[in-house]
ChimeraX commands (.cxc) that place a marker at each C-alpha (Angstrom):
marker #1 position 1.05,-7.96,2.36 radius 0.5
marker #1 position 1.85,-10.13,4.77 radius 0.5
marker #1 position 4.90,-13.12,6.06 radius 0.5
marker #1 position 5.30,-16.38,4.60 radius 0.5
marker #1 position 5.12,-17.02,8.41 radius 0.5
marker #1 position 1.96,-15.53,9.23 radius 0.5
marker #1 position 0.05,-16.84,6.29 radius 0.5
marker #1 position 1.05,-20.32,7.27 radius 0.5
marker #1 position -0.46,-20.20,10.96 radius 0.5
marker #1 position -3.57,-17.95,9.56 radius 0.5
marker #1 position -4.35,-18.98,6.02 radius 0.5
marker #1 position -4.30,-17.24,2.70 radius 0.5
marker #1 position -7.21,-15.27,2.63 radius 0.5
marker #1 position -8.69,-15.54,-0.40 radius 0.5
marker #1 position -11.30,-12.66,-0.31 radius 0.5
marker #1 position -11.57,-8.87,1.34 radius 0.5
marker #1 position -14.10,-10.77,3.72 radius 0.5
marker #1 position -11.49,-13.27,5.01 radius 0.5
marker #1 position -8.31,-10.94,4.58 radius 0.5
marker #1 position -10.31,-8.73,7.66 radius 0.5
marker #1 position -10.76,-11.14,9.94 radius 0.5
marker #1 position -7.20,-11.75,10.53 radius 0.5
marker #1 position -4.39,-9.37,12.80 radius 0.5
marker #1 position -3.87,-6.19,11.47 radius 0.5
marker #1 position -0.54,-3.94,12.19 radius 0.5
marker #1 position -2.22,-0.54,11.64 radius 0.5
marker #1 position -0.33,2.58,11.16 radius 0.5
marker #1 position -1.44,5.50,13.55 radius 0.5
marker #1 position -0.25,9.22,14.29 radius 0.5
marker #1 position -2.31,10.93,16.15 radius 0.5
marker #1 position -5.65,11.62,14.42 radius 0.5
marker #1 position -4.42,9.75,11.59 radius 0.5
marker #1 position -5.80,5.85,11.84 radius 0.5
marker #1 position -5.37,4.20,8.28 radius 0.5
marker #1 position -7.50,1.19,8.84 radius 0.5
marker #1 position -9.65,0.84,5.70 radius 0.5
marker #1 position -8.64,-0.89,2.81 radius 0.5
marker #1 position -10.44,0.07,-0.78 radius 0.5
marker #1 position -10.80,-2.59,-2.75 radius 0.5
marker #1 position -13.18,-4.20,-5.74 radius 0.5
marker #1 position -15.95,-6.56,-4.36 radius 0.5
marker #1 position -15.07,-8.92,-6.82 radius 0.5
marker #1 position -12.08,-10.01,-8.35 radius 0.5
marker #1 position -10.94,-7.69,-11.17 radius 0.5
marker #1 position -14.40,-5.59,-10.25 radius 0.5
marker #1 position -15.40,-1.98,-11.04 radius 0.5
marker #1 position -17.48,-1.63,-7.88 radius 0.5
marker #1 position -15.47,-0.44,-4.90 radius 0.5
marker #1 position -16.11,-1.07,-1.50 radius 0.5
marker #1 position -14.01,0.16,2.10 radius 0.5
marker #1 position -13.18,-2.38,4.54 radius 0.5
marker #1 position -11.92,-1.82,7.86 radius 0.5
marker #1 position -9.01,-4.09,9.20 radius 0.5
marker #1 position -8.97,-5.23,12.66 radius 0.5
marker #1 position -6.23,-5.19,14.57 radius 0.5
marker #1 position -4.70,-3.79,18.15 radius 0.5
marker #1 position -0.99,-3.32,16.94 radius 0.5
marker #1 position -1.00,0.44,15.64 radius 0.5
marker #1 position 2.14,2.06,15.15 radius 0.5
marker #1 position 2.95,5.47,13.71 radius 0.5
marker #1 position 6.07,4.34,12.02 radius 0.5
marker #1 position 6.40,2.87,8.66 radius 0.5
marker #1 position 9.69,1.03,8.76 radius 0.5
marker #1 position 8.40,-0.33,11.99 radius 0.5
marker #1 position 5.19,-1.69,10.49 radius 0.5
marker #1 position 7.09,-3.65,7.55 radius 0.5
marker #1 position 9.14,-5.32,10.36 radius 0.5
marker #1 position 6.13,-6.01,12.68 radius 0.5
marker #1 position 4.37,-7.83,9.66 radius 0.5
marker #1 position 7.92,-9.53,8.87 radius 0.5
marker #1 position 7.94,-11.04,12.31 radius 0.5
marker #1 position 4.42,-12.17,11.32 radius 0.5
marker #1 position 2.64,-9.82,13.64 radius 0.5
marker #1 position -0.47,-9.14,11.21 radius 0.5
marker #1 position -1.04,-8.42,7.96 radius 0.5
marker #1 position -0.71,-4.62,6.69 radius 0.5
marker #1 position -1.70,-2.16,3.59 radius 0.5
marker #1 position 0.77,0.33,3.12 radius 0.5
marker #1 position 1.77,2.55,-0.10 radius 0.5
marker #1 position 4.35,0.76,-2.35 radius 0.5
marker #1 position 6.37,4.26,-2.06 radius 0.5
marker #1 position 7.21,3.31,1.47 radius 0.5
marker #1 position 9.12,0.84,0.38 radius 0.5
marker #1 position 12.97,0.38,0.01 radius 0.5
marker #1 position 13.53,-2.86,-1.13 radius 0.5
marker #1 position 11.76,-5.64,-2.77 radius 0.5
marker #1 position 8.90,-7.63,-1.17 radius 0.5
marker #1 position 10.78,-10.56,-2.04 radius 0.5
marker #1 position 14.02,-9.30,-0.77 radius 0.5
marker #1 position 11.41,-8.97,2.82 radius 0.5
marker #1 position 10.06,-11.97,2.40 radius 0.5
marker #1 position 6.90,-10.49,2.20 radius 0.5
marker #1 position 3.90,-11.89,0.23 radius 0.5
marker #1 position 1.38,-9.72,-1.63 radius 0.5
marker #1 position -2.01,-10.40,-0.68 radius 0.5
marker #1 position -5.80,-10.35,-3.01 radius 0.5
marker #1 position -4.01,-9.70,-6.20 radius 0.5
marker #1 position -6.99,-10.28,-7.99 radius 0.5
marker #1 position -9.14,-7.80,-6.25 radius 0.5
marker #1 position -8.00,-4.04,-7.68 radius 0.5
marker #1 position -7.13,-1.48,-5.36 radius 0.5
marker #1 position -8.62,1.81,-5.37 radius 0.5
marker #1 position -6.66,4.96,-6.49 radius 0.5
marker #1 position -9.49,7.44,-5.57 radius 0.5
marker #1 position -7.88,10.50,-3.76 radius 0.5
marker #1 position -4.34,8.99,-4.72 radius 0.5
marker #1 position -1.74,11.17,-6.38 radius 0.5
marker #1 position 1.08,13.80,-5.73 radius 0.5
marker #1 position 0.32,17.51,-6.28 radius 0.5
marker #1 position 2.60,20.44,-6.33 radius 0.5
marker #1 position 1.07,23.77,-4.48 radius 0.5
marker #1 position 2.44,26.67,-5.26 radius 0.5
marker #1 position 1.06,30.22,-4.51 radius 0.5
marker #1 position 0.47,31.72,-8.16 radius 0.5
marker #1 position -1.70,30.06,-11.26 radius 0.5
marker #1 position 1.09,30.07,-13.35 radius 0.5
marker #1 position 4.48,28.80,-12.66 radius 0.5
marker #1 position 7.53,29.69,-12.38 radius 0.5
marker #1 position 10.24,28.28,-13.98 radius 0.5
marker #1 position 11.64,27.52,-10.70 radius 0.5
marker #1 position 8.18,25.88,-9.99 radius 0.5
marker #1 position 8.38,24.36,-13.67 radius 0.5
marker #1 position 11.80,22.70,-13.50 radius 0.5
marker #1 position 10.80,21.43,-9.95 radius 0.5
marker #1 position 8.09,19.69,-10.84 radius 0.5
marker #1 position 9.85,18.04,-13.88 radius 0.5
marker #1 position 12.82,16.33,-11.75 radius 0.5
marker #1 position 10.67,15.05,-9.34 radius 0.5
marker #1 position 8.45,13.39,-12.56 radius 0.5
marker #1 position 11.91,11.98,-13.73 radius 0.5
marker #1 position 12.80,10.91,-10.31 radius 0.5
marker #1 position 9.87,8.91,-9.68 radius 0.5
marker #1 position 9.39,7.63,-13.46 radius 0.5
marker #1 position 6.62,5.92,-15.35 radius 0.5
marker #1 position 6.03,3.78,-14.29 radius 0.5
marker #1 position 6.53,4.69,-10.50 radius 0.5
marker #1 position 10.06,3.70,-9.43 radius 0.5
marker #1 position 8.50,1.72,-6.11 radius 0.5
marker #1 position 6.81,-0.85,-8.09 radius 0.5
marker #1 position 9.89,-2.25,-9.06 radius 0.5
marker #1 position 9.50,-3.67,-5.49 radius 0.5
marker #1 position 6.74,-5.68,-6.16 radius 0.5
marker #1 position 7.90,-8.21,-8.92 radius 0.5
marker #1 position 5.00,-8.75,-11.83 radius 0.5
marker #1 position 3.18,-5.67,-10.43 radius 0.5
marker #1 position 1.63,-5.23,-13.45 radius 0.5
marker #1 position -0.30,-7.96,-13.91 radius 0.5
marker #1 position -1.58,-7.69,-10.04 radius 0.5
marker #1 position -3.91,-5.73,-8.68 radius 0.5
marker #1 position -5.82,-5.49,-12.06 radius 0.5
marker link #1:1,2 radius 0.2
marker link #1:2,3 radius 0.2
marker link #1:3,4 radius 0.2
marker link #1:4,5 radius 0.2
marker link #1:5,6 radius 0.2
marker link #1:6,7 radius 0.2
marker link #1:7,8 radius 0.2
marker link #1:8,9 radius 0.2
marker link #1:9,10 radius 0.2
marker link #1:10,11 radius 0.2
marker link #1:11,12 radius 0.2
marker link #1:12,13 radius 0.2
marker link #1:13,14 radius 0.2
marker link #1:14,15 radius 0.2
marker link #1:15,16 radius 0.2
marker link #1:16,17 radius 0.2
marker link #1:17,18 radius 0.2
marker link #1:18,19 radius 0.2
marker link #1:19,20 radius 0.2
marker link #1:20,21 radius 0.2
marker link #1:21,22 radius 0.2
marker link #1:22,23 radius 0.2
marker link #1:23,24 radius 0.2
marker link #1:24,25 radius 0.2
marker link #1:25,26 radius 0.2
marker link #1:26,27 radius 0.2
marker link #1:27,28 radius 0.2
marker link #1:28,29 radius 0.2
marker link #1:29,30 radius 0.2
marker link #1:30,31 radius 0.2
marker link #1:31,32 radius 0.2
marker link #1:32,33 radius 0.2
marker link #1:33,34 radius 0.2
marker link #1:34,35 radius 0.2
marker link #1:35,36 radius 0.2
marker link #1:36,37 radius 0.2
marker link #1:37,38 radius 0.2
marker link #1:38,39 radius 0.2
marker link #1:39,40 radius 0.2
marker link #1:40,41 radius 0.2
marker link #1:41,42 radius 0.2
marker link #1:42,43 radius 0.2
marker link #1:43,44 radius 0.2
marker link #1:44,45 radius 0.2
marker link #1:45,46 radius 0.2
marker link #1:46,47 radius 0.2
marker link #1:47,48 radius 0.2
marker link #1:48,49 radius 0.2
marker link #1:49,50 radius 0.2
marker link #1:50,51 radius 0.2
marker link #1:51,52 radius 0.2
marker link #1:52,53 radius 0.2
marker link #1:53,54 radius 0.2
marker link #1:54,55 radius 0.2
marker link #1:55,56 radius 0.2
marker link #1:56,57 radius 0.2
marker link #1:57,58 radius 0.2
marker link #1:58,59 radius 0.2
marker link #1:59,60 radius 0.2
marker link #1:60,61 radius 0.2
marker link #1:61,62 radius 0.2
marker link #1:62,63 radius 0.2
marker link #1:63,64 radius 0.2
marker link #1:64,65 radius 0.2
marker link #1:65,66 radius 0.2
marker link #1:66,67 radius 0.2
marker link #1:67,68 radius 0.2
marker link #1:68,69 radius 0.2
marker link #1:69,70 radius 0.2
marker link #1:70,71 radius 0.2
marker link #1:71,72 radius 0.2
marker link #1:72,73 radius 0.2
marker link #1:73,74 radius 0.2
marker link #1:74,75 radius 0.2
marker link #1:75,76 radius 0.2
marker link #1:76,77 radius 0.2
marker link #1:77,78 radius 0.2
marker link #1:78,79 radius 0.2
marker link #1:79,80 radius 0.2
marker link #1:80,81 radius 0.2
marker link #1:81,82 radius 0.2
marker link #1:82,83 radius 0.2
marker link #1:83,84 radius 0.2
marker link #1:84,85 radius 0.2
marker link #1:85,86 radius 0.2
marker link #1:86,87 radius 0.2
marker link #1:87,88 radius 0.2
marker link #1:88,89 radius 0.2
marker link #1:89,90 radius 0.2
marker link #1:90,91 radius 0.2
marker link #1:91,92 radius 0.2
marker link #1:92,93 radius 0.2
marker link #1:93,94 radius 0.2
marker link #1:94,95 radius 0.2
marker link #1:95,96 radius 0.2
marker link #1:96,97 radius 0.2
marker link #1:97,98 radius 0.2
marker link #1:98,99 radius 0.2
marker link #1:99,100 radius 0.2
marker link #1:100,101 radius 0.2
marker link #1:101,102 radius 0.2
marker link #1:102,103 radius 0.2
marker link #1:103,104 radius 0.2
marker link #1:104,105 radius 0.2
marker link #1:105,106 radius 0.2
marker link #1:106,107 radius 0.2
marker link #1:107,108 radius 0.2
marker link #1:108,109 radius 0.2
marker link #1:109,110 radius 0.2
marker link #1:110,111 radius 0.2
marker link #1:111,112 radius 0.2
marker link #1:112,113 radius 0.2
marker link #1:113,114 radius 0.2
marker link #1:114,115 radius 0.2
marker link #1:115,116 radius 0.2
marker link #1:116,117 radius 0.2
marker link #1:117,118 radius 0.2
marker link #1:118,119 radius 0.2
marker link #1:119,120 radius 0.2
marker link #1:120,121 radius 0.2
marker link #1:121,122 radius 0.2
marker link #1:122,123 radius 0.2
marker link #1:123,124 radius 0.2
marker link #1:124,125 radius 0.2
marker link #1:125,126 radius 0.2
marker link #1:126,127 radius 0.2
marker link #1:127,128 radius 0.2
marker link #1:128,129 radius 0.2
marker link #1:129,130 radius 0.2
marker link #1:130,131 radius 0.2
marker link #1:131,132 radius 0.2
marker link #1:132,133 radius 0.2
marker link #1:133,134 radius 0.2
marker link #1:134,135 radius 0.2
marker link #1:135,136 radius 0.2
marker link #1:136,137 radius 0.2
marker link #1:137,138 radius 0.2
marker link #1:138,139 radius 0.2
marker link #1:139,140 radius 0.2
marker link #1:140,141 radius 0.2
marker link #1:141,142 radius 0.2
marker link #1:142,143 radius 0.2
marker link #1:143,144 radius 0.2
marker link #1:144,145 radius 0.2
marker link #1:145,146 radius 0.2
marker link #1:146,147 radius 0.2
marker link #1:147,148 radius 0.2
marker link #1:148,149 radius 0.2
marker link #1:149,150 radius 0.2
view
């Protein structure tokens, strides 16, 4: 996603290719860099390739990054889950919605010390299903989400 702002001085990148030549506001902690970016070669493609955003603004905090790329700072790639509030509401825009995005290695797990569960463990697991809802409650945030990304 990126500003209204920044796409205006940069252009609207209309492939992975282009999209990675432009500023990138990274988020960094540590050993942690997430610079690459999963996405289909093709729009609405099967085959998935990594690509590696460029950019020297790297910042370990996620609230930060949403209002670096507000001030039109770079583009970023973050999980939808960081967010609090529509992109709209940001003014942010969503960027190659016709490329899909990876979920590979995507999920939330619950680790707990013993094959089966307690019910504890059990009930746990269920209110934190409810609370994030199927759909996932973030992509609320993202208006037509399901029609993007596809």
């Amino acid at each position: 996603m990126a500003s209204e702002a920044f796409l205006a001085e940069h252009g609207h990148p209309q492939t992975p290719e282009e999209l990675i030549q432009l500023p990138a506001v990274i988020y960094s902690n540590g050993n942690v860099i997430l610079d690459q970016m999963h996405l289909s070669q093709q729009p609405h493609g099967e085959q998935f390739k990594s690509y590696k955003m460029q950019g020297n603004y790297k910042v370990s905090d996620v609230r930060t990054i949403i209002e670096a790329v507000k001030d039109g700072l770079g583009y970023t790639h973050i999980d939808l889950f960081n967010l609090n509030q529509s992109i709209t509401e940001l003014k942010l825009v969503p960027l190659l919605t016709s490329y899909s995005l990876s979920t590979m290695d995507t999920g939330i797990y619950a680790v707990y010390p013993h094959r089966k569960q307690t019910l504890l463990v059990s009930e746990f697991i269920k209110a934190v299903q409810q609370y994030i809802g199927t759909p996932p409650r973030w992509v609320e945030h993202v208006p037509n989400y399901k029609n993007l990304y596809k």
